[in-house]
N, C-alpha and C positions, 0 to 999 in steps of 0.2 A: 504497500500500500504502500510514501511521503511523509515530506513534513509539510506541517500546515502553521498559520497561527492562527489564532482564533476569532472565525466570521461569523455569521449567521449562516455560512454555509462551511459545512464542515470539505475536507477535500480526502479523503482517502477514497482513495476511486474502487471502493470495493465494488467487484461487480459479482453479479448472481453467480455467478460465474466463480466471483469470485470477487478480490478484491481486485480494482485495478489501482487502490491507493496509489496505480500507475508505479508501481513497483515505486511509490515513490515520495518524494519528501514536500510537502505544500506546508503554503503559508499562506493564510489567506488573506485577505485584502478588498473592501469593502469599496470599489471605485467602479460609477455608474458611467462615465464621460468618456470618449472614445477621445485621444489626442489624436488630434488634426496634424498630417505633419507636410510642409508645406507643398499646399494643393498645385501651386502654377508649376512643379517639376513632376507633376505626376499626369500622365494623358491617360482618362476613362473612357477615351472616345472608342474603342478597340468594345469596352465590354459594352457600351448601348449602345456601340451597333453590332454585335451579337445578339444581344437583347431582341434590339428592335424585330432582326433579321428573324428571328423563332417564332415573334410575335404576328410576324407574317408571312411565316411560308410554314411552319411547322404544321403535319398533315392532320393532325386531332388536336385542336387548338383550347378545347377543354381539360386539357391533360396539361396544358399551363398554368398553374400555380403560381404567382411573383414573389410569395412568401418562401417556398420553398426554392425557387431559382437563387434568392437572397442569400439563405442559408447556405445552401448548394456551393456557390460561389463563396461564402469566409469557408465551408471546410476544404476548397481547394486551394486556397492560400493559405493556412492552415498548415494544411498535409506538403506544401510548396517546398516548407523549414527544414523539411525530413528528422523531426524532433518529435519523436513516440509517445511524450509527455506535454507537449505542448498539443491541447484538443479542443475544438468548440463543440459548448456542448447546448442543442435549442431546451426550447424551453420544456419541452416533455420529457426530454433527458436530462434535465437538471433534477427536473421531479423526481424521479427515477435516481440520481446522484444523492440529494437528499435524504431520500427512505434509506436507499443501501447506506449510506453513511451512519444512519443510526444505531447500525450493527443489529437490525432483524431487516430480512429480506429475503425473496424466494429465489432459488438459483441452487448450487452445487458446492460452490465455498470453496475456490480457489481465487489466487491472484495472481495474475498474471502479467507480463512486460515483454520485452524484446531484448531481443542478444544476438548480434550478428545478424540483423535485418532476419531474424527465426524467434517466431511466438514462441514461447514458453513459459512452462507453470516458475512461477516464482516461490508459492510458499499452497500446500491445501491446508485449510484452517480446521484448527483443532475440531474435532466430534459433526463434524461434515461431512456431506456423502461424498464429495472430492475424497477426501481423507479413507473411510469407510470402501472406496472403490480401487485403493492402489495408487493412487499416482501422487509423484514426489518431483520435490524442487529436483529443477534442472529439466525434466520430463518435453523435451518439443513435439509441438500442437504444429502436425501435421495436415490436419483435417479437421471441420467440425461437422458434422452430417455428412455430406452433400459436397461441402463446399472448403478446395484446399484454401490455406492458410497463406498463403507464400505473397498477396498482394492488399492482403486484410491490416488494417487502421486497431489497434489495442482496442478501441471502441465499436469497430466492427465485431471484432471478436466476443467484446462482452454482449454487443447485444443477439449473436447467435446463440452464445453458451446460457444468457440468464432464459428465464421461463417460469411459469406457472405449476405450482406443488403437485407433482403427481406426474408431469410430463417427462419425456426422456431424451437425451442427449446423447451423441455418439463422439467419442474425440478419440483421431486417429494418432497415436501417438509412438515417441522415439525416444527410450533413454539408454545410457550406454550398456554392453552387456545385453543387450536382447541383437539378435541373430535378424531382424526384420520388423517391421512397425508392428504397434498393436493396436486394436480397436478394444474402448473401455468403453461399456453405456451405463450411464449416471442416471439415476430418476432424481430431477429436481425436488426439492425440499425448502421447508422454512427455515432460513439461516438463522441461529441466534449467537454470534461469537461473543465467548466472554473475554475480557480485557486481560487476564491474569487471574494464576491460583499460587499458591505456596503450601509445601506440608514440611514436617520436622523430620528429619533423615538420623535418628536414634544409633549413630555411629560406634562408639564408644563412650565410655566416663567421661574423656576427654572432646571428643567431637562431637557435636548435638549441630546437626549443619542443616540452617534453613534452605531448602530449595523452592527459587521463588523460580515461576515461567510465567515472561509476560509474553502475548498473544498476538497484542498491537495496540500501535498508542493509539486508542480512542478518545473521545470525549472523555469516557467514566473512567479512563483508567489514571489519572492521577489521585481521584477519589480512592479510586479501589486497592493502588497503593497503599496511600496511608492510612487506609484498614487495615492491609496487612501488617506496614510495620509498627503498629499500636500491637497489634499478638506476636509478634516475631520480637518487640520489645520485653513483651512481659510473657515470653516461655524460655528454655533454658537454653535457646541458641546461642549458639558463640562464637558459627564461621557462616557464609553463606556463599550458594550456588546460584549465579545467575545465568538462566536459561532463555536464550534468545534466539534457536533453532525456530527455523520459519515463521518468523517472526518479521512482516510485509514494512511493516513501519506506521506512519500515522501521523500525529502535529507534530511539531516542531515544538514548540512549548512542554506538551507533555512528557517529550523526551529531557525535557532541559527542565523541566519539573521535578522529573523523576532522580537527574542525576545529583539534583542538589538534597537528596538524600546520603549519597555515598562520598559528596568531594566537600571539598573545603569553600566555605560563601566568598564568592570570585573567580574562584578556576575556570578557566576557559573550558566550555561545553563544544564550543562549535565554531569556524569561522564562514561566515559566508562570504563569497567571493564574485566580486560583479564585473568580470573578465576589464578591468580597467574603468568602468564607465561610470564609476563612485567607489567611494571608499568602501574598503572590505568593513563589514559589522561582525563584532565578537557576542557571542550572548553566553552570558557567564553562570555559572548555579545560584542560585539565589534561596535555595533551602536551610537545614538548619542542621543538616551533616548528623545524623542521629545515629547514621549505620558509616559512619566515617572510622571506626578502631575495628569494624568485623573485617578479621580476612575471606579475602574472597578471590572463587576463579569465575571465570565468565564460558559460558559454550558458546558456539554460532556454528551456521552451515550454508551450505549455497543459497538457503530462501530465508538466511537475513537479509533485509535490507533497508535501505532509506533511516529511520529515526533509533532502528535498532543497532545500526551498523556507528552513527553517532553514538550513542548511549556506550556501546561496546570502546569507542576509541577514545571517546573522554575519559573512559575508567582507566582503560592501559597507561595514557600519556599524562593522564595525571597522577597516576597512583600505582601504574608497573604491574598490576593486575594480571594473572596469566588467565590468555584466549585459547582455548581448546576446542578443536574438534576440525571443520574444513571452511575455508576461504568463503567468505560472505558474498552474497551478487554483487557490490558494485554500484549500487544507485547513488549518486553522488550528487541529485540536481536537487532544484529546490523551484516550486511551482507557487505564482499565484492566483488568484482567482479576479478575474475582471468581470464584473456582472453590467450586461450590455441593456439596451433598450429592450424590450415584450420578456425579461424573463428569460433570458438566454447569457450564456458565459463563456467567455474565453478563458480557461487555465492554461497558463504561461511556465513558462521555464524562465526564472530572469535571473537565479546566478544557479554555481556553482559551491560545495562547500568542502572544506578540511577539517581535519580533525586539528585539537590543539597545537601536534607539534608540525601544522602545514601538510599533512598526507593530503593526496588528494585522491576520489575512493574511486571517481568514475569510470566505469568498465573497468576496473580493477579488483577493486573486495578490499577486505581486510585478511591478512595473511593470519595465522593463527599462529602462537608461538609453540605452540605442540599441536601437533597435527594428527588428527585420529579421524581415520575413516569407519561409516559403519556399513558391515556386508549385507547380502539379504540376507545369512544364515543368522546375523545379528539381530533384526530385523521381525524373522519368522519366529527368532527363539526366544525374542521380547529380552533378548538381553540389549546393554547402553554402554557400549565402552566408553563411548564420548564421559558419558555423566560418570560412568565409576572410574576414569584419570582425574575428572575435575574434584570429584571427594578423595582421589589418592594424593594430590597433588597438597589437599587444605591440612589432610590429616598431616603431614610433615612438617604444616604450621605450628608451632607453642609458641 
């Protein structure tokens, strides 16, 4: 899913589908005024007389629409950018943006992005029939019914994959280690993802290790945080596991909410970077450092991304944290939301960000500093290598 900051319109592009939090990091931004940029170097004479040209020779002239030619035309300058995160979304698709965003929605409950101009699942969300049917980050979306994948818009995708509870979806798919694609049919369902769980991992005398796994930064989950650490304060933990395996991302805030649980009030959370065209902005923790003495390791895997893959690099570079398990996806951008005339929105890409010490993640990941892969036979046999390095690793903590 993004980072966001906080609108009236949430931006984690979850789509039914899944999330499309556009694999990605948004900040929203509450701006209804289209900037004009100077008119007398731009000639529109080309698109009305297209225009005109459809309006008088095109053979079923009731099948002209002006609202949708409108449309029609911002998504082909739009899709011009060749920026898979940069979308316009009309006004029925925002509608549709909003619901999914509230974290109930009907659809299959994955999120999905691009990688090498090739759709692929980014993260399937926890207790989802995504999830429930097999397919895992990295997985390329080959096919969705019918119809191959290879010149489909992330929003094209979502709106073949979302649907009606009960309906079924076919996605032809590719992950490594399979000998030939596969077809997986999903029966759409009602999404309810939760933001985050935590339980107590009763290790030894000595180890009592909270394992928290957040989900995605939603709305709730800053709240639902510090419910957790209100009981992880008052039970007998005393190192903690942070789980951010497929974990799509979500605000930007929540994630810099969240960290100013674990860093010190000031440390650099994030920088964003506005490729020269204004000052890079730092946004720094600003919590109250409660879980600042717990040691702690952190997991991720290929379907972290966007505010989870911050969250993970504020802890290393601030605090030497070890990352376990496999290389993060990579989302590195950061989107925000321009709300246009009738109830329609352009989400933008307008920088780029780094972690404290200047990484920069795009089409990159976050490397892990122990690297643990998990097999199917890991997998099948419900055993966690990832998870049991990350409590071998705390126990050598005293």
């Amino acid at each position: 899913m993004d980072i966001m900051k906080k609108l009236p319109l949430l931006l984690l592009l979850i789509i039914a589908l899944g999330i499309s939090f556009g694999a990605g990091l948004l900040t929203g931004k509450n701006q209804v005024v289209c900037r004009v940029c100077q008119p007398e170097q731009i000639d529109f004479s080309l698109f009305w007389e297209a225009y005109e040209t459809l309006q008088s020779r095109f053979v079923d002239p009731e099948k002209i629409d002006t609202q949708k030619i409108i449309y029609g035309a911002i998504e082909g300058m739009v899709k011009s950018l060749e920026d898979p995160y940069t979308i316009f979304l009309s006004p029925e698709e925002t509608k549709k943006f909003k619901e999914d965003i509230s974290g109930r929605f009907e659809g299959i409950g994955i999120e999905i992005g691009k990688k090498d101009e090739q759709l692929q699942v980014i993260a399937p969300l926890e207790g989802t029939p995504a999830k429930t049917a097999g397919l895992k980050a990295g997985d390329k979306i080959l096919q969705i019914d019918d119809t191959p994948t290879i010149d489909l818009s992330i929003d094209e995708a979502v709106n073949l994959i979302r649907g009606p509870k009960g309906t079924k979806v076919v996605l032809t798919i590719f992950r490594e280690g399979l000998k030939a694609p596969k077809e997986v049919e999903i029966t759409r369902d009602v999404i309810e993802i939760p933001s985050m769980s935590w339980e107590l991992k009763d290790i030894s005398e000595n180890d009592k290790i909270a394992y928290i796994k957040i989900y995605q930064f939603s709305e709730k989950a800053g709240f639902d945080f510090a419910v957790a650490v209100r009981e992880i304060l008052n039970s007998p933990a005393n190192k903690i596991v942070l789980d951010l395996r497929n974990n799509p991302g979500g605000y930007l805030e929540i994630s810099q909410e969240i960290a100013g649980w674990f860093l010190e009030q000031g440390n650099t959370v994030v920088i964003e970077d506005f490729g020269g065209k204004q000052d890079q902005r730092v946004y720094q923790s600003q919590g109250n450092s409660r879980l600042l003495q717990y040691p702690m390791t952190i997991i991720i895997n290929e379907g972290t991304a966007s505010a989870s893959e911050i969250l993970a690099g504020a802890l290393r570079d601030n605090r030497g944290i070890k990352i376990i398990g496999e290389k993060s996806y990579g989302k590195g951008s950061i989107q925000e939301l321009e709300e246009l005339k009738g109830g329609s929105v352009l989400k933008i890409t307008v920088a780029k960000w780094l972690t404290p010490n200047g990484e920069l993640i795009t089409g990159k990941g976050l490397e892990p500093d122990i690297k643990i892969e998990v097999s199917p036979e890991d997998l099948n046999g419900e055993s966690d290598p990832q998870l049991d390095k990350a409590i071998e690793i705390l126990k050598e903590i005293r």
